[in-house]
C-alpha positions as YAML, in Angstrom:
chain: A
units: angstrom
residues:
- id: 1
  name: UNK
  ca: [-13.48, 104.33, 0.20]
- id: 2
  name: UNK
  ca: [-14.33, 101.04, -1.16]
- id: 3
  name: UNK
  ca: [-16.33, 101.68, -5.06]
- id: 4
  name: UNK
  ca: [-18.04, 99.01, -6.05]
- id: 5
  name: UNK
  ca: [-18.15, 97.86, -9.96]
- id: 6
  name: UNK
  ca: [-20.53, 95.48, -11.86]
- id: 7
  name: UNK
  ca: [-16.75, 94.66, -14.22]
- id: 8
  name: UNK
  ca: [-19.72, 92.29, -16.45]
- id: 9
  name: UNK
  ca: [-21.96, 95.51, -16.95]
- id: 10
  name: UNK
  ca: [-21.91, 97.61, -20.48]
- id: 11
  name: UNK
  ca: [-22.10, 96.48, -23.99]
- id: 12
  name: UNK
  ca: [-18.22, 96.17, -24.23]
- id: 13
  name: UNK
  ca: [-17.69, 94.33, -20.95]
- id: 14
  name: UNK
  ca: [-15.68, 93.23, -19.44]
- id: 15
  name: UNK
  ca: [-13.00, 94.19, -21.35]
- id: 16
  name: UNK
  ca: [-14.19, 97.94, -21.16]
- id: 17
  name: UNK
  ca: [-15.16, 97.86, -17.18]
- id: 18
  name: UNK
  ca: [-11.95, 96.42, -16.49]
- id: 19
  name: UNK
  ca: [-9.49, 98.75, -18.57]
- id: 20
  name: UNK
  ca: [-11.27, 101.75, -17.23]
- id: 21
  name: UNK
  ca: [-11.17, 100.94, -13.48]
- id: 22
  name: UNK
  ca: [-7.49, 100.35, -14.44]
- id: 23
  name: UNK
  ca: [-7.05, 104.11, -15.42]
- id: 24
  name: UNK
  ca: [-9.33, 105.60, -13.09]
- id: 25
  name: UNK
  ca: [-7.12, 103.61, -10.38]
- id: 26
  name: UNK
  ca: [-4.30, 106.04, -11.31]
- id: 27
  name: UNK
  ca: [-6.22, 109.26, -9.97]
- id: 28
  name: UNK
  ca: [-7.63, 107.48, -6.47]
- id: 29
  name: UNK
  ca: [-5.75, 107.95, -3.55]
- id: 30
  name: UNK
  ca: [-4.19, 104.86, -1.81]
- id: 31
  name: UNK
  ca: [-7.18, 104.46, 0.87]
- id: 32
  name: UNK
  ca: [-9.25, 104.00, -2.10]
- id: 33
  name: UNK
  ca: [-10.21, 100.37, -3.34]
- id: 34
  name: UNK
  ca: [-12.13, 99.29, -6.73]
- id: 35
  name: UNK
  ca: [-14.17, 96.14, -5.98]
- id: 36
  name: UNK
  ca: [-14.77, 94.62, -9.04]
- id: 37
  name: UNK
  ca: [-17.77, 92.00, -9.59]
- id: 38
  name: UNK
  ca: [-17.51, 89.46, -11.81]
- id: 39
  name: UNK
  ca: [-15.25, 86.07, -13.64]
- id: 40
  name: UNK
  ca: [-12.37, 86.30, -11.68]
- id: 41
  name: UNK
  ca: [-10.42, 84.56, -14.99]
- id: 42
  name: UNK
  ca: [-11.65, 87.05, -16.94]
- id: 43
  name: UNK
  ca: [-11.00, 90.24, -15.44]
- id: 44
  name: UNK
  ca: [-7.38, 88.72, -13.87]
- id: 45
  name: UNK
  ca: [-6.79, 88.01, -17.89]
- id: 46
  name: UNK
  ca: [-7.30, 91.50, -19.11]
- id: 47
  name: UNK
  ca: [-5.30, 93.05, -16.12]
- id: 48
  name: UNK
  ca: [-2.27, 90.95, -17.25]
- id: 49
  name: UNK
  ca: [-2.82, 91.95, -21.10]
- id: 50
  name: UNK
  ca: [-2.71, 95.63, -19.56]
- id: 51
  name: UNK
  ca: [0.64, 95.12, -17.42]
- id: 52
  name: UNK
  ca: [-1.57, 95.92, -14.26]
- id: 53
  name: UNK
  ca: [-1.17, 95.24, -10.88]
- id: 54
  name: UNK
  ca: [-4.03, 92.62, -9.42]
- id: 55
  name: UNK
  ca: [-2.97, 93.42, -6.14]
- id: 56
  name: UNK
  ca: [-4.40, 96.58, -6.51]
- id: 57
  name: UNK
  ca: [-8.21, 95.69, -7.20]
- id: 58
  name: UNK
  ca: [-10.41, 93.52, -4.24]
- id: 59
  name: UNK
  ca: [-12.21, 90.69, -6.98]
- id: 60
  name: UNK
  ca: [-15.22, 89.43, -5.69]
- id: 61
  name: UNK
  ca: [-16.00, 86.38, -8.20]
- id: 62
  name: UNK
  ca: [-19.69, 85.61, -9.86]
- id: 63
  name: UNK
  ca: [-20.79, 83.38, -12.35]
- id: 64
  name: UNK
  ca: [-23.90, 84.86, -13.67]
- id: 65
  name: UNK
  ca: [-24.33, 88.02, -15.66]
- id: 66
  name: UNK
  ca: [-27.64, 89.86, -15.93]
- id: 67
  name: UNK
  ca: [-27.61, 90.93, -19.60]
- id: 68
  name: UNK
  ca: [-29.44, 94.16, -21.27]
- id: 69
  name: UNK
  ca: [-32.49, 91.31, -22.76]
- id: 70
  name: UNK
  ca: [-33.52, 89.80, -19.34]
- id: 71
  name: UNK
  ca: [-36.01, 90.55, -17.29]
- id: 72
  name: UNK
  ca: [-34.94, 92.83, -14.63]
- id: 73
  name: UNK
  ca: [-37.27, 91.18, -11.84]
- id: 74
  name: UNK
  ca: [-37.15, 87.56, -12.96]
- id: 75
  name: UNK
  ca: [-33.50, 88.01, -13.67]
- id: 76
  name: UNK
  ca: [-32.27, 89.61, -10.21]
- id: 77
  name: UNK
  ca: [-34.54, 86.92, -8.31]
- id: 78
  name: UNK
  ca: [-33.06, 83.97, -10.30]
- id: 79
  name: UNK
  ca: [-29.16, 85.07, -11.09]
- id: 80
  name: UNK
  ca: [-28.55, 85.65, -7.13]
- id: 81
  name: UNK
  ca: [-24.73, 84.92, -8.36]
- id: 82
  name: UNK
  ca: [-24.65, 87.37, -10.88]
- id: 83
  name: UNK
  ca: [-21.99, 90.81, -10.45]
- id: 84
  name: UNK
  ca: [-25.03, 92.84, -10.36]
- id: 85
  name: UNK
  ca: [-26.90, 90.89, -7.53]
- id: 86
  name: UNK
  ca: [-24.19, 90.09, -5.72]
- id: 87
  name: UNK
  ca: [-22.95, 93.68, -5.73]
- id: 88
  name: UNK
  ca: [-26.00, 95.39, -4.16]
- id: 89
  name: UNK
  ca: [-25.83, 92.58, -1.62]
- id: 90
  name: UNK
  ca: [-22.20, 94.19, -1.05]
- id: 91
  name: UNK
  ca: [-23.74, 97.56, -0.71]
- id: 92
  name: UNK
  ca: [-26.70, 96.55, 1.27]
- id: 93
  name: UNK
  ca: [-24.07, 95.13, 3.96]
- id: 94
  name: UNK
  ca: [-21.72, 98.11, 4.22]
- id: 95
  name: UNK
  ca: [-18.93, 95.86, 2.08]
- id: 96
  name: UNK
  ca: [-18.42, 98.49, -0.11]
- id: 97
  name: UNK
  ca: [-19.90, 102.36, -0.03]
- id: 98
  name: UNK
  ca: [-21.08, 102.75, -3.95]
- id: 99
  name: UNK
  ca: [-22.02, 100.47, -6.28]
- id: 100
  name: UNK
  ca: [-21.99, 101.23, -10.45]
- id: 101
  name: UNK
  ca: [-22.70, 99.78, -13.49]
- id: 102
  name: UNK
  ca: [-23.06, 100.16, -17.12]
- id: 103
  name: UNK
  ca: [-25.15, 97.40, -17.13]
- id: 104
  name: UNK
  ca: [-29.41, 96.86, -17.66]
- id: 105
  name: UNK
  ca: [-31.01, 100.11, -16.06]
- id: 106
  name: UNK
  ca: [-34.06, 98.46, -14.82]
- id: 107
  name: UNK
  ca: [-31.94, 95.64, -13.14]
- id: 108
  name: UNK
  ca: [-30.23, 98.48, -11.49]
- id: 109
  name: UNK
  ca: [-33.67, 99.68, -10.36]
- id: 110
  name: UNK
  ca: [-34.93, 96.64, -9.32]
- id: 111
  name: UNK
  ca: [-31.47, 95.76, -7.45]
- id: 112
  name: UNK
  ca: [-31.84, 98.87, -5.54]
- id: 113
  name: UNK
  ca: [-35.26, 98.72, -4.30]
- id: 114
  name: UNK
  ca: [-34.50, 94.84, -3.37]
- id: 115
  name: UNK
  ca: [-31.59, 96.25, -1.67]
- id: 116
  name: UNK
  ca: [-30.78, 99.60, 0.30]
- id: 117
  name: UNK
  ca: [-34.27, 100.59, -1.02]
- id: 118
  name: UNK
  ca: [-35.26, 103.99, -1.22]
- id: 119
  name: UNK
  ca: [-35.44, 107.07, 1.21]
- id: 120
  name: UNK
  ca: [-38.10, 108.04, 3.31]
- id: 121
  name: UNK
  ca: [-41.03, 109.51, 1.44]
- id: 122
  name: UNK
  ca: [-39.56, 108.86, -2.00]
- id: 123
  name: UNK
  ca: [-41.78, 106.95, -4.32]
- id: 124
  name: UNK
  ca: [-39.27, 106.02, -7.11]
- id: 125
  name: UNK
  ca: [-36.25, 107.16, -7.26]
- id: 126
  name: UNK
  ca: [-34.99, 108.52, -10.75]
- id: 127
  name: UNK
  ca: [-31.94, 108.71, -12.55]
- id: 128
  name: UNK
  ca: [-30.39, 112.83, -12.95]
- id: 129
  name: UNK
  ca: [-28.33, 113.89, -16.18]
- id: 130
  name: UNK
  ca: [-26.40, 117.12, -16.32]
- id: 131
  name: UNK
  ca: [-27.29, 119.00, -19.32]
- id: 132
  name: UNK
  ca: [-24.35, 121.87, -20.34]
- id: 133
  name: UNK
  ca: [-25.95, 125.35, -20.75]
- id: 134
  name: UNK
  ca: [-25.19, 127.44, -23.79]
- id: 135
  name: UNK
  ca: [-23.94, 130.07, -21.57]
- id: 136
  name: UNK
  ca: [-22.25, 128.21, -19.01]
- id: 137
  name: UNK
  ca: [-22.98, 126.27, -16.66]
- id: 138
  name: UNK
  ca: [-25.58, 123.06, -16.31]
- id: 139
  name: UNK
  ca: [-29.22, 122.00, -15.36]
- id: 140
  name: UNK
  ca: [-30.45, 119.16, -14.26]
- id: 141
  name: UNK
  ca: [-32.62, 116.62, -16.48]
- id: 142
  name: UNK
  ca: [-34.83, 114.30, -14.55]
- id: 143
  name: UNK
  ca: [-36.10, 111.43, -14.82]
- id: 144
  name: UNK
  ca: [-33.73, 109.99, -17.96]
- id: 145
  name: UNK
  ca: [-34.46, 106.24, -18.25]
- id: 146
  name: UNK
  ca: [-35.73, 104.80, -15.16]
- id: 147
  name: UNK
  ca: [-39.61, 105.36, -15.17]
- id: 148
  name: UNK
  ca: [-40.72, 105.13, -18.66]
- id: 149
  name: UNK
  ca: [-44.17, 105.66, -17.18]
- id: 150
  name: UNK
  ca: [-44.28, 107.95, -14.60]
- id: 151
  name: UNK
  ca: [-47.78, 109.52, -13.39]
- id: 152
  name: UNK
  ca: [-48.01, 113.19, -12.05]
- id: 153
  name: UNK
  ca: [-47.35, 112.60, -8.80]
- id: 154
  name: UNK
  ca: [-44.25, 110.91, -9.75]
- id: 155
  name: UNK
  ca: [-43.67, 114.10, -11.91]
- id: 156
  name: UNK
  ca: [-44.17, 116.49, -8.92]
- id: 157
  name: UNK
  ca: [-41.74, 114.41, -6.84]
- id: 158
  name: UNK
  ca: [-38.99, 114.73, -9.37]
- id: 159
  name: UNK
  ca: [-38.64, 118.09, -9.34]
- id: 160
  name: UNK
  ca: [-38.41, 118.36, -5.56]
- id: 161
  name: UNK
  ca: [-35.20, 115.57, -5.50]
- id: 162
  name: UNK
  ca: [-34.06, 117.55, -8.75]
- id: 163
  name: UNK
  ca: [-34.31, 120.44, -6.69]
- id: 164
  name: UNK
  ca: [-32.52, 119.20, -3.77]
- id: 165
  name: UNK
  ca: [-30.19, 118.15, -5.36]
- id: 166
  name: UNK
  ca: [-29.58, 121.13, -7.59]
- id: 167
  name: UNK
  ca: [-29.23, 122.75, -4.15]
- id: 168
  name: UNK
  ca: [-27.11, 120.70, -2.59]
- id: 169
  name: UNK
  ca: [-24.81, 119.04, -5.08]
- id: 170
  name: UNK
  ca: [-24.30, 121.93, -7.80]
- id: 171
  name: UNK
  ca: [-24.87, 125.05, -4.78]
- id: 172
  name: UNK
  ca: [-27.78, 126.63, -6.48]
- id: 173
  name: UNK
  ca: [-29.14, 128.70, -4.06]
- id: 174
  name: UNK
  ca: [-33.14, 128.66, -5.05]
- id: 175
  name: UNK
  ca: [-33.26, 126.19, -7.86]
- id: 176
  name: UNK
  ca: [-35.96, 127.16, -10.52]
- id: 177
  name: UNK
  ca: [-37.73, 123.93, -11.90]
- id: 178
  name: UNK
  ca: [-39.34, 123.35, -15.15]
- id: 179
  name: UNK
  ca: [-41.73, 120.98, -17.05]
- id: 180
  name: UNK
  ca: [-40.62, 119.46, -20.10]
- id: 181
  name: UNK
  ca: [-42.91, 120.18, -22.36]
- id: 182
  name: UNK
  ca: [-44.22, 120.62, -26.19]
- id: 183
  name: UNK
  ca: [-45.10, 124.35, -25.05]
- id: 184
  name: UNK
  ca: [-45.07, 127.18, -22.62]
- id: 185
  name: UNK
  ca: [-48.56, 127.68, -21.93]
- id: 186
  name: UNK
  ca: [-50.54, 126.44, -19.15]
- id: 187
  name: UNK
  ca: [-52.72, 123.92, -21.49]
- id: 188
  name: UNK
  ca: [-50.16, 122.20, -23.72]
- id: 189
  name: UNK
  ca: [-49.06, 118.56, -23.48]
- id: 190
  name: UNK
  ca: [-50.86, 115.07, -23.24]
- id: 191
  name: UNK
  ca: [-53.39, 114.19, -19.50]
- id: 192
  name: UNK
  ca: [-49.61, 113.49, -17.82]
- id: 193
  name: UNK
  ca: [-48.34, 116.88, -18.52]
- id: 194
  name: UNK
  ca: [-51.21, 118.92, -17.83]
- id: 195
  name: UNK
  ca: [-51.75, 116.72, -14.79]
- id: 196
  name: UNK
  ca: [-48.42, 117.36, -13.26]
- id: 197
  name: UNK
  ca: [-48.38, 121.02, -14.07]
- id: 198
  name: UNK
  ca: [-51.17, 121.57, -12.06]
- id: 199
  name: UNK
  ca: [-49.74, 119.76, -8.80]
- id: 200
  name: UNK
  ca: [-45.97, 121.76, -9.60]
- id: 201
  name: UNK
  ca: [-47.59, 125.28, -9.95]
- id: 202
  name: UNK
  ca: [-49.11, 124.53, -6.63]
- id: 203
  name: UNK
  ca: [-46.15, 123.33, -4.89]
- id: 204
  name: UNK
  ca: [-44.17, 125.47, -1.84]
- id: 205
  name: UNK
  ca: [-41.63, 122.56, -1.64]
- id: 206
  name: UNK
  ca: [-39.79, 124.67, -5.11]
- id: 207
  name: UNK
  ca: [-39.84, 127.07, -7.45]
- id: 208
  name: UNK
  ca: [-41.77, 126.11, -9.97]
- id: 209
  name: UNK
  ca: [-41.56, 128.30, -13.18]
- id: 210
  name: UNK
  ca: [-43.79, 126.55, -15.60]
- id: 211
  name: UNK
  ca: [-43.42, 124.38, -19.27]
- id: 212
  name: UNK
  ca: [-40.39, 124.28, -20.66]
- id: 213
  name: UNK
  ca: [-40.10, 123.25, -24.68]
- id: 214
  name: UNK
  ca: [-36.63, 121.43, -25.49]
- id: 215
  name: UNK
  ca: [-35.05, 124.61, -26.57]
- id: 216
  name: UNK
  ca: [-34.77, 125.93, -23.07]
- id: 217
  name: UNK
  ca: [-32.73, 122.85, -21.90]
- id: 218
  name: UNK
  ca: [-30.03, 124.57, -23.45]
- id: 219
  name: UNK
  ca: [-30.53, 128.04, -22.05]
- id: 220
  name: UNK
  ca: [-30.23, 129.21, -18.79]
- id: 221
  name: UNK
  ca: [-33.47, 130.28, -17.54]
- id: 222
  name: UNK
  ca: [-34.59, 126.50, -15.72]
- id: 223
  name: UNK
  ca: [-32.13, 124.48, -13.54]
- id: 224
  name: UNK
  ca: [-33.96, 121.88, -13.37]
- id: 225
  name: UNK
  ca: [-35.94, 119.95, -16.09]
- id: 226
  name: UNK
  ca: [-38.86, 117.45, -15.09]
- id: 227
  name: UNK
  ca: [-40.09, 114.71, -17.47]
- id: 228
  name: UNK
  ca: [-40.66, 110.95, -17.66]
- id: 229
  name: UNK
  ca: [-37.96, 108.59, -18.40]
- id: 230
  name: UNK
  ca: [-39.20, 107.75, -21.41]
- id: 231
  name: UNK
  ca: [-38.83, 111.21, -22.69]
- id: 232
  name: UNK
  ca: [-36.05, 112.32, -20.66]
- id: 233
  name: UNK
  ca: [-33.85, 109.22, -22.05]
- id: 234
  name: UNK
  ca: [-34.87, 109.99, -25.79]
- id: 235
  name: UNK
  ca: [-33.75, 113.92, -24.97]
- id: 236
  name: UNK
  ca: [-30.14, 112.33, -23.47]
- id: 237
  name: UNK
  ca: [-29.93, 110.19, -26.45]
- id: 238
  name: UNK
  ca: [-30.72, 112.62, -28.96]
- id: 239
  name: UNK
  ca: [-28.50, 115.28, -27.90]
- id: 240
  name: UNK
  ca: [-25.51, 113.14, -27.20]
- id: 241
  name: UNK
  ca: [-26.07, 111.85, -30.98]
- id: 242
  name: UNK
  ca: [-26.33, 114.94, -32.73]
- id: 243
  name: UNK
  ca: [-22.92, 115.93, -30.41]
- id: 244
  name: UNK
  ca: [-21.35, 112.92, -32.23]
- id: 245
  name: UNK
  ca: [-22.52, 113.77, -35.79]
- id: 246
  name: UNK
  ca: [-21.01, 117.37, -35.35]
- id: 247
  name: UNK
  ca: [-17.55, 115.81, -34.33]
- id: 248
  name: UNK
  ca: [-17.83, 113.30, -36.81]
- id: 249
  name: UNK
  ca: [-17.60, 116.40, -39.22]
- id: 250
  name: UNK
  ca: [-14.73, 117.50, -37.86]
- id: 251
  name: UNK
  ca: [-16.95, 120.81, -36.49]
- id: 252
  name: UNK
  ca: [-14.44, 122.11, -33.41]
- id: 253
  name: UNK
  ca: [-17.13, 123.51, -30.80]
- id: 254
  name: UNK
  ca: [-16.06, 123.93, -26.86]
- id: 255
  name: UNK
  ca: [-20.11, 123.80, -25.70]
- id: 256
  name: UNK
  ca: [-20.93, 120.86, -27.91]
- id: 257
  name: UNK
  ca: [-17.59, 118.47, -26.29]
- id: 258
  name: UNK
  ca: [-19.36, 119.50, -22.98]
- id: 259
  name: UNK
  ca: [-22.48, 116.81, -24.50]
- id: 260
  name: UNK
  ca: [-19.69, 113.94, -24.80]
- id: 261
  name: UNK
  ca: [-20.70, 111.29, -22.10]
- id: 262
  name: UNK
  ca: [-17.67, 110.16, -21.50]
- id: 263
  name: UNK
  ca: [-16.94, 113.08, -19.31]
- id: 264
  name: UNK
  ca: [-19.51, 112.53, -16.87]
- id: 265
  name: UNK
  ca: [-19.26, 108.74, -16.45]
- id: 266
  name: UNK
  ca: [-22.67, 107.60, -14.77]
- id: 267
  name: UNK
  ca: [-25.49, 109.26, -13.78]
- id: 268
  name: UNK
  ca: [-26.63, 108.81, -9.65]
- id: 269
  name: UNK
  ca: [-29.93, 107.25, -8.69]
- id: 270
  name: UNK
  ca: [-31.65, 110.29, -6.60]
- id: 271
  name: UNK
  ca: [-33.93, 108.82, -3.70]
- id: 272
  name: UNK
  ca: [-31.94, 106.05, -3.16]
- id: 273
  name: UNK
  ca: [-30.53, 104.78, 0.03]
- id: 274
  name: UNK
  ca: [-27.15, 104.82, -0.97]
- id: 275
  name: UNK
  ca: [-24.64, 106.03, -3.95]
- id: 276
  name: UNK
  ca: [-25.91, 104.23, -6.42]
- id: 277
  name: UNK
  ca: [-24.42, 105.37, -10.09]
- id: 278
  name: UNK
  ca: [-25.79, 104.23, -13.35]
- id: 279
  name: UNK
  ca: [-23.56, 104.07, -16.49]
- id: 280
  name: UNK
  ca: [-24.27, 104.26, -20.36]
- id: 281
  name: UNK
  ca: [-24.82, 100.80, -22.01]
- id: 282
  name: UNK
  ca: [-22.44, 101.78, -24.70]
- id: 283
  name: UNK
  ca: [-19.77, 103.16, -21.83]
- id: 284
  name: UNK
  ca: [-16.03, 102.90, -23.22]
- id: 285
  name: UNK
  ca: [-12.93, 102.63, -20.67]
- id: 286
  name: UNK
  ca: [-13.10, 106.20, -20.29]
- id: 287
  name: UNK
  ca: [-16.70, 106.39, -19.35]
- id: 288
  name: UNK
  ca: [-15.97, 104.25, -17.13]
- id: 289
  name: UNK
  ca: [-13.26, 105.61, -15.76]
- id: 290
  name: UNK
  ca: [-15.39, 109.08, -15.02]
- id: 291
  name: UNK
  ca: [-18.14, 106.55, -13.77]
- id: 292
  name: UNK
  ca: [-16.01, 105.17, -10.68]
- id: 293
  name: UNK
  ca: [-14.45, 108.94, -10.24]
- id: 294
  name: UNK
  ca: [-18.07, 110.16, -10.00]
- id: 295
  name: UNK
  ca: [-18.72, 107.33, -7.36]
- id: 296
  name: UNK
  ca: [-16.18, 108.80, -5.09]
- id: 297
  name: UNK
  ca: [-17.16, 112.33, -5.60]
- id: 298
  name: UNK
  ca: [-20.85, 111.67, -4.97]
- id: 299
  name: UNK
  ca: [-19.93, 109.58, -1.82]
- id: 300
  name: UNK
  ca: [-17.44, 111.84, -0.74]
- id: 301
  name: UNK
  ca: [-19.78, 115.26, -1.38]
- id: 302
  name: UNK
  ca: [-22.61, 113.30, 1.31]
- id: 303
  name: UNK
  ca: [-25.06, 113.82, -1.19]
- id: 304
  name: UNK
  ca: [-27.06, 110.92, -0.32]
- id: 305
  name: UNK
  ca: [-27.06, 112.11, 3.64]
- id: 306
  name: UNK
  ca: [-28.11, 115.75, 2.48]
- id: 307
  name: UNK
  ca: [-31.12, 114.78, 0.26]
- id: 308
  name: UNK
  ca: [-32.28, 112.39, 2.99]
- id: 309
  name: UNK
  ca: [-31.51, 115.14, 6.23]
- id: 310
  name: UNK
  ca: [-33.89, 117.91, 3.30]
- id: 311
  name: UNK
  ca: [-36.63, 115.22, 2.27]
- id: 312
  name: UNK
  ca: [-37.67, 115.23, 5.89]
- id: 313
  name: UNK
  ca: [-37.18, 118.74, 6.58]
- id: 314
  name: UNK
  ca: [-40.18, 119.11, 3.71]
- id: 315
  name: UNK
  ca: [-43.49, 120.00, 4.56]
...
């Protein structure tokens, strides 16, 4: 497998990027490649300082970097030799099978639809968090950062790729999906919410079960959890930094480690055409270590065939 890496991607890159794909090359097999993106002085610099082997890395060189305050749109259009840009262009062509960074979000969006695109009947794809249960186990938080503004249809379509992939990818066998929501009942939440609960509780495409508050994210009852990306990525963020204070504090607790992000790496980009994983901007070499390791399991799972094959198998 050939895993593609935006090395210029993250708030601590490349220096970050670079050291993880260093570790994470240590637990690949030897049929696997890193391709990393970006200044080939740079990234051949901080594999010396490391006592690496460049030989073992494919560096595709790239002037430009696409940083967290551009334009996503303007940016990908006019830095065509940035790691990002030139990346998907990799992926697009078959040069390499995923593609990740830690790098802007919506320039990962917009790289995506400019590139492989999406999947048939998919609207927008959205970006899928696993969420650790309080009594084992995970669900499934979607969207978390890539539609801010999402409108109820987008809502509805959420939970069936949430589904699908809760189905396919974690073996639940009749996924039960939820709303996010500021209550249980029927009438709560803003036009969006009360909108998009009344196209869910009529779908057959899942199992709808109704509103969800943030409380049940942590229990078991929903597997997956439907919201915008506005409020799924303020949930995320939220919960990861309360995880942090409690460490800080030196408060030992097995289910809240299971919130660290570093364990999980990136999150994939459901609905698109192709393994796309998105990492945290503040990612550390052992996020993205678990970033690239989550590239090859998602790849190498055919999660991206099996949500395309079920999309079209829906009514």
């Amino acid at each position: 497998m050939r895993i593609g890496l935006d090395a210029m991607g993250g708030d601590f890159a490349p220096e970050a990027v670079v050291c993880g794909a260093i570790m994470a090359r240590e637990e690949l097999s030897s049929d696997d490649r890193i391709v990393l993106f970006g200044r080939q002085d740079e990234i051949l610099r901080i594999i010396s300082e490391q006592g690496a082997d460049a030989n073992a890395f494919d560096i595709v060189h790239t002037e430009q970097v696409i940083d967290m305050h551009d334009k996503p749109i303007k940016a990908f259009s006019q830095k065509t030799d940035s790691s990002l840009a030139v990346g998907f262009r990799y992926l697009k062509a078959g040069k390499i099978d995923s593609f990740a960074s830690a790098g802007s979000t919506g320039a990962m969006l917009v790289g995506t639809m400019y590139s492989v695109g999406v999947m048939e009947k998919v609207l927008r794809p959205c970006l899928a968090a696993l969420i650790p249960k309080e009594k084992g186990g995970v669900s499934l938080l979607v969207d978390v950062g890539v539609n801010p503004d999402a409108k109820p249809e987008l809502l509805y379509q959420f939970g069936l790729l949430g589904s699908i992939y809760a189905k396919c990818a974690l073996g639940i066998e009749d996924p039960k999906v939820a709303l996010a929501n500021i209550g249980e009942e029927e009438e709560k939440g803003n036009a969006q919410t009360q909108a998009a609960h009344k196209l869910m509780k009529q779908s057959k495409q899942y199992n709808f079960i109704g509103n969800a508050e943030p409380i049940e994210i942590f229990k078991s009852n929903a597997d997956v959890i439907v919201c915008d990306g506005f409020v799924g990525n303020m949930l995320m963020k939220h919960t990861e930094a309360f995880a942090r204070v409690i460490a800080k504090r030196g408060l030992v607790d097995e289910y809240i480690a299971r919130f660290n992000y570093e364990i999980y790496g990136g999150l994939p980009l459901l609905g698109a055409n192709g393994v796309v994983i998105i990492g945290h901007g503040v990612s550390n070499k052992k996020a993205i270590k678990s970033m690239i390791l989550q590239s090859k399991k998602i790849y190498t799972s055919g999660i991206t065939e099996k949500l395309h094959e079920a999309l079209l198998d829906e009514e």
